[in-house]
LOROMI-623084 format. One record per residue (C-alpha): x, y, z; residue in one letter. Coordinates in Angstrom, 1 decimal, always signed. Layout:
<node x="X" y="Y" z="Z" miba="A"/>
...
//
This chain:
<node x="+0.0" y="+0.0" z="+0.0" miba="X"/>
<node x="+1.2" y="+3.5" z="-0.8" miba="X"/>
<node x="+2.6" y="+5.9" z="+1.9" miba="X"/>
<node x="+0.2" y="+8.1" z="+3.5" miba="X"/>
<node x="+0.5" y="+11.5" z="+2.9" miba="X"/>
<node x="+0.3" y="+14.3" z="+5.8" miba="X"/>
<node x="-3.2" y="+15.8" z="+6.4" miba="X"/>
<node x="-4.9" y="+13.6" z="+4.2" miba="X"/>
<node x="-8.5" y="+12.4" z="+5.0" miba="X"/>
<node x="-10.5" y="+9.3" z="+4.4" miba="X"/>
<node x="-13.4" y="+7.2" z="+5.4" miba="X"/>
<node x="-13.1" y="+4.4" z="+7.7" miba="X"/>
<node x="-16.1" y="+2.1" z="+8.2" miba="X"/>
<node x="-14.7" y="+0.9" z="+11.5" miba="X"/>
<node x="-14.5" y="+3.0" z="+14.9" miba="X"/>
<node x="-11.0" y="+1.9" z="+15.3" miba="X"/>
<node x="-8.9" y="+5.3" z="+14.5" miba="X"/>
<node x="-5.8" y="+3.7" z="+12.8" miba="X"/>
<node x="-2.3" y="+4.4" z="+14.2" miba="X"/>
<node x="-1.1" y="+8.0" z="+12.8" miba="X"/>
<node x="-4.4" y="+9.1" z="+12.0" miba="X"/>
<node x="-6.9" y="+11.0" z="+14.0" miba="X"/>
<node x="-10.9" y="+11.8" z="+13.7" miba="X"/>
<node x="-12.0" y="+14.7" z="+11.9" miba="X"/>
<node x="-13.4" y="+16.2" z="+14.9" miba="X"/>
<node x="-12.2" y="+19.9" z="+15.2" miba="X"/>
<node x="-9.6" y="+19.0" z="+17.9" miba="X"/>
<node x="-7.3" y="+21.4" z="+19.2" miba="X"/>
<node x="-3.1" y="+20.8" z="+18.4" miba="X"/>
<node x="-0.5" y="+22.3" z="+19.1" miba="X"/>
<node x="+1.6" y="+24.1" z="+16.3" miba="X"/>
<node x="+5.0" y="+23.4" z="+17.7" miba="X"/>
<node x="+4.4" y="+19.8" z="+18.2" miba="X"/>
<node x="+2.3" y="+19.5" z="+13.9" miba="X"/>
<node x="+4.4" y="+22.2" z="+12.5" miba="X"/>
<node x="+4.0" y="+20.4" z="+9.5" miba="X"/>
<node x="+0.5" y="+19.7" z="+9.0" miba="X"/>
<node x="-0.1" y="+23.2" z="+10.1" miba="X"/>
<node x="+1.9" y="+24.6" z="+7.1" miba="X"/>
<node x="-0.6" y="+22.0" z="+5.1" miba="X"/>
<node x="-3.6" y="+23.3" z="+6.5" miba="X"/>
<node x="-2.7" y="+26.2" z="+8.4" miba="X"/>
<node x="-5.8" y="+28.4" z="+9.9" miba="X"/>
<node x="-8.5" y="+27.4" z="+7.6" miba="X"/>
<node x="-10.4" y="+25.5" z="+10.4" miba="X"/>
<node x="-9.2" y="+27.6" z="+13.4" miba="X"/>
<node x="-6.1" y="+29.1" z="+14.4" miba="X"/>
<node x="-4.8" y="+31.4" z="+17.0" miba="X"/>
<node x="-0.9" y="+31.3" z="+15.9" miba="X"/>
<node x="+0.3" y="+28.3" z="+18.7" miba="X"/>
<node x="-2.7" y="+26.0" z="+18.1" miba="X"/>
<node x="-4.9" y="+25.3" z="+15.1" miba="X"/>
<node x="-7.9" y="+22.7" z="+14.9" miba="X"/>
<node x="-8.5" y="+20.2" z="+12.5" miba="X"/>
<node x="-11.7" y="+19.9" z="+10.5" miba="X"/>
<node x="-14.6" y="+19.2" z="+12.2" miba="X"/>
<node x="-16.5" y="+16.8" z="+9.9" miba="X"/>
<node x="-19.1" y="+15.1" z="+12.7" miba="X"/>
<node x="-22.6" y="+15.5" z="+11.1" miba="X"/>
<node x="-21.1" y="+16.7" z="+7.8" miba="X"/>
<node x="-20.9" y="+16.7" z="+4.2" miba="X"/>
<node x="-18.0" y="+17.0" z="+2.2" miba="X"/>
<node x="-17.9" y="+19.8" z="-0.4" miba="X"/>
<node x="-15.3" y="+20.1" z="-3.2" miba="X"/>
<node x="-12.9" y="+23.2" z="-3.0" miba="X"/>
<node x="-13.1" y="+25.8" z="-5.8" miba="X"/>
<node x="-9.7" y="+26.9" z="-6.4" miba="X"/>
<node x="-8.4" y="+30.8" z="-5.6" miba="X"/>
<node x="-9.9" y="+31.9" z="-9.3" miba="X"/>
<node x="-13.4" y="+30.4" z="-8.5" miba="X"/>
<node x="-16.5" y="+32.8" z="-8.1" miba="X"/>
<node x="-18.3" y="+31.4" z="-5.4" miba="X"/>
<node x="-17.1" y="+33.7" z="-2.5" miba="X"/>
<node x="-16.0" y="+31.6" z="+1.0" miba="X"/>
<node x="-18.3" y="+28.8" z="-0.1" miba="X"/>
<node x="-15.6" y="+27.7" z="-2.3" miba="X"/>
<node x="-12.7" y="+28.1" z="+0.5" miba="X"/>
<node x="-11.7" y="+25.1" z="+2.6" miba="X"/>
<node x="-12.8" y="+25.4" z="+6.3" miba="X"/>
<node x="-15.9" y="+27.3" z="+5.1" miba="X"/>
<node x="-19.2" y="+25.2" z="+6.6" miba="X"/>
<node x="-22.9" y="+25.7" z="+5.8" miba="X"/>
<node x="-26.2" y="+24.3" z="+6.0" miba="X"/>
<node x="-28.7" y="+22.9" z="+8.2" miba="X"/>
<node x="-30.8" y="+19.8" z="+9.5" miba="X"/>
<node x="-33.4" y="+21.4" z="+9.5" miba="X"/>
<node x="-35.6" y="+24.5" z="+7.8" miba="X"/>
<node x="-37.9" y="+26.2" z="+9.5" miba="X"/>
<node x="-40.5" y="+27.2" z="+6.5" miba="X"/>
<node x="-41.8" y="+31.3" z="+6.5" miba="X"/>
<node x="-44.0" y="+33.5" z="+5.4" miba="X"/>
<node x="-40.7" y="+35.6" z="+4.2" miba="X"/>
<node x="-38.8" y="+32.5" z="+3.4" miba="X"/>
<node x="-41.9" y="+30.7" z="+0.8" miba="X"/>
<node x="-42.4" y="+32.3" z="-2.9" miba="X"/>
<node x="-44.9" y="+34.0" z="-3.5" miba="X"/>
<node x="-48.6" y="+31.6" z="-4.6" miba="X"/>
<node x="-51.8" y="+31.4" z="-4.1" miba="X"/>
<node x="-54.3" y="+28.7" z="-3.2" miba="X"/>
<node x="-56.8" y="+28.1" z="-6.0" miba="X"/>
<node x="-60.3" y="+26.3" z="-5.5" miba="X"/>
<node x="-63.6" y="+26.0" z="-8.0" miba="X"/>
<node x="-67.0" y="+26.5" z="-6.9" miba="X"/>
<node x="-70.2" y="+25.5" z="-8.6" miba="X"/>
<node x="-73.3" y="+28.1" z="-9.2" miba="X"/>
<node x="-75.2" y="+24.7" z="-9.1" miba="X"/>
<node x="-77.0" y="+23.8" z="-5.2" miba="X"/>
<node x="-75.2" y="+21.0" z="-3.2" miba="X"/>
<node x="-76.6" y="+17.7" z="-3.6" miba="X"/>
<node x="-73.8" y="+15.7" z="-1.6" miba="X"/>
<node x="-72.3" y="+16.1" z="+1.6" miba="X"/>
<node x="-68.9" y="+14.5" z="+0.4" miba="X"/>
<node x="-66.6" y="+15.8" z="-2.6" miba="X"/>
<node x="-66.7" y="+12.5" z="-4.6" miba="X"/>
<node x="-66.5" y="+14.0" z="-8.3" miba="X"/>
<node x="-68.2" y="+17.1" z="-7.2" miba="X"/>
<node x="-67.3" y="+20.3" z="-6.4" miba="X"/>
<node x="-67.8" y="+22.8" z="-3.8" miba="X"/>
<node x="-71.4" y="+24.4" z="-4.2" miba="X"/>
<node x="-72.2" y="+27.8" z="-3.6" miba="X"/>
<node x="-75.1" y="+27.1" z="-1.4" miba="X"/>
<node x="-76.3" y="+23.8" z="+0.3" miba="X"/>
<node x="-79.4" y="+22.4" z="-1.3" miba="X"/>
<node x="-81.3" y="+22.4" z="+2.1" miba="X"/>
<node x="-80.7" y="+23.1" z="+5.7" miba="X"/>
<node x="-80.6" y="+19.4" z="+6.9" miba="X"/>
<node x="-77.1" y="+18.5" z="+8.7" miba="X"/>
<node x="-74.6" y="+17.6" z="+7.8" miba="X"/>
<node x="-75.5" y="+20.4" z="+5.1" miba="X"/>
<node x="-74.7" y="+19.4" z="+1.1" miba="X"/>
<node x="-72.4" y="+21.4" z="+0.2" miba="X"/>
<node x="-70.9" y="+19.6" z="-2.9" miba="X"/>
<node x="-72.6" y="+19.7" z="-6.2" miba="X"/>
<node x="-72.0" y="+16.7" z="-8.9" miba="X"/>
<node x="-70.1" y="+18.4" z="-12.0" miba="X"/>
<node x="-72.0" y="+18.3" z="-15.7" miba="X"/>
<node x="-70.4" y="+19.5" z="-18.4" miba="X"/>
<node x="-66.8" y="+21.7" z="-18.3" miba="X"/>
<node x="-65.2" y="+22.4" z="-14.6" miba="X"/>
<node x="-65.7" y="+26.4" z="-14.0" miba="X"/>
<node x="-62.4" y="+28.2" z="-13.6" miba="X"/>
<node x="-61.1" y="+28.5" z="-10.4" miba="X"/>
<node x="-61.0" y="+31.8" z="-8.8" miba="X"/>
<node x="-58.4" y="+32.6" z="-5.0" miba="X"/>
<node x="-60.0" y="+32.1" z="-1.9" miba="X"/>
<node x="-60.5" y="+35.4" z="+0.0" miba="X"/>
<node x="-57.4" y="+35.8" z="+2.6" miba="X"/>
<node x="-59.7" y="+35.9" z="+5.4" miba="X"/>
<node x="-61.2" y="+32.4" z="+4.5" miba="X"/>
<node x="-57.8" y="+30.6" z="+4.6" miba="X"/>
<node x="-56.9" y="+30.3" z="+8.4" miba="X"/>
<node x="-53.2" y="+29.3" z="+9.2" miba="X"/>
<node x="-52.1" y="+25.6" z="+10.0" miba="X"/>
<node x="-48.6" y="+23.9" z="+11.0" miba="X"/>
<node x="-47.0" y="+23.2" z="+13.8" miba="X"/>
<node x="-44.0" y="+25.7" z="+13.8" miba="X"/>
<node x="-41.4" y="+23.5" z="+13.4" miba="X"/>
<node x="-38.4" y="+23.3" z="+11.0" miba="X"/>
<node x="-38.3" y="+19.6" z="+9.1" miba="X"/>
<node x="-36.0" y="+17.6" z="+7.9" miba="X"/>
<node x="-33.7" y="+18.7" z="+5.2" miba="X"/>
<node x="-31.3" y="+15.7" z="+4.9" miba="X"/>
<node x="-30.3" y="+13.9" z="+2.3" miba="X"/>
<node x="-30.3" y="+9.9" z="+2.2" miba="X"/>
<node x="-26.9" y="+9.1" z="+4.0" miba="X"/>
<node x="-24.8" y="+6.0" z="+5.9" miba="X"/>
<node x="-22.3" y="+7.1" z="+8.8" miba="X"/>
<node x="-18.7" y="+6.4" z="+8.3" miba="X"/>
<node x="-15.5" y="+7.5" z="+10.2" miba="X"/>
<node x="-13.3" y="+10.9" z="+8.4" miba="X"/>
<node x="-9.7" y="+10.6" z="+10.0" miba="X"/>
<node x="-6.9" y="+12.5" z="+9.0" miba="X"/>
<node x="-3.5" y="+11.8" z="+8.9" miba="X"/>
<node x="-1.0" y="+13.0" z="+10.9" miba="X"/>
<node x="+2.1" y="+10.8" z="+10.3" miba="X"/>
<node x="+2.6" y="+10.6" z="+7.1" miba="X"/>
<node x="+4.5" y="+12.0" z="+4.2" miba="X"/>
<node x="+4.9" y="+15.6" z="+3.5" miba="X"/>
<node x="+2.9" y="+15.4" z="+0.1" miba="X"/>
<node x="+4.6" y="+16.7" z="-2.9" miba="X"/>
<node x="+4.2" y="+20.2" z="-3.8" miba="X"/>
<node x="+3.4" y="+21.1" z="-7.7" miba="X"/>
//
């Protein structure tokens, strides 16, 4: 097997850390004792000039780099991190829409929807009152409900924004070969 190379980082499907590697899990070290994996990757996750961190990739996914000419601001820089679990949905935060529903000039002659629509008046006062009508012909357009019909719903809380995924181990190295620079 090939040398490993300082400050590399891999996936291990065990949760034995092999020898000269550590977890990716944003642990402190000191400069003077990793001088040379700090010149490799220097501040980018944390640095105060005598310790840095390494990268802390628990409950993380791994983004590409976009080299020094890229366009995509710090997203493109290594140590930048982003994103969430979860996303709490907003009035400010959902595009712009509306709610569309059809009505029928025609009395109600059904208290469920079945292949009806919503009548504009109930065909008698008997409960539970008919308020469907069954559709002949073409289905009328559809006009917005009034914003004082449509009451609010939800709980209020953020759901789940993940993507399918299976947990593995990132370790860096830090015995290894200085890699080659180009």
């Amino acid at each position: 097997m090939a040398e490993n190379y300082l400050g590399e980082i891999r996936l291990f499907a065990s949760e034995t850390i092999p020898s000269g590697w550590l977890p990716c899990e944003g642990q402190v070290m000191d400069v003077s004792k990793h001088t040379a994996l700090y010149k490799l990757i220097g501040s980018s996750y944390g640095s105060d000039g005598r310790k840095f961190k390494l990268p802390d990739l628990r409950g993380r996914v791994v983004m590409g780099a976009v080299n020094q000419t890229g366009n995509r601001g710090n997203a493109g820089n290594p140590g930048y991190a982003g994103g969430e679990e979860k996303v709490m949905l907003t009035v400010a935060t959902t595009p712009p829409h509306t709610h569309l529903v059809a009505g029928y000039s025609k009395a109600g002659t059904s208290v469920t929807m079945a292949k009806g629509l919503l009548s504009t008046m109930p065909s008698d006062s008997a409960m539970p009152a008919k308020v469907y009508a069954d559709v002949t012909g073409e289905i009328p357009d559809r006009v917005s409900l009034h914003p004082e019909s449509v009451s609010v719903t939800g709980k209020g809380e953020g759901h789940n924004n993940m993507q399918p995924f299976v947990v593995l181990n990132y370790c860096i190295c830090v015995q290894g070969a200085y890699p080659p620079q180009s």
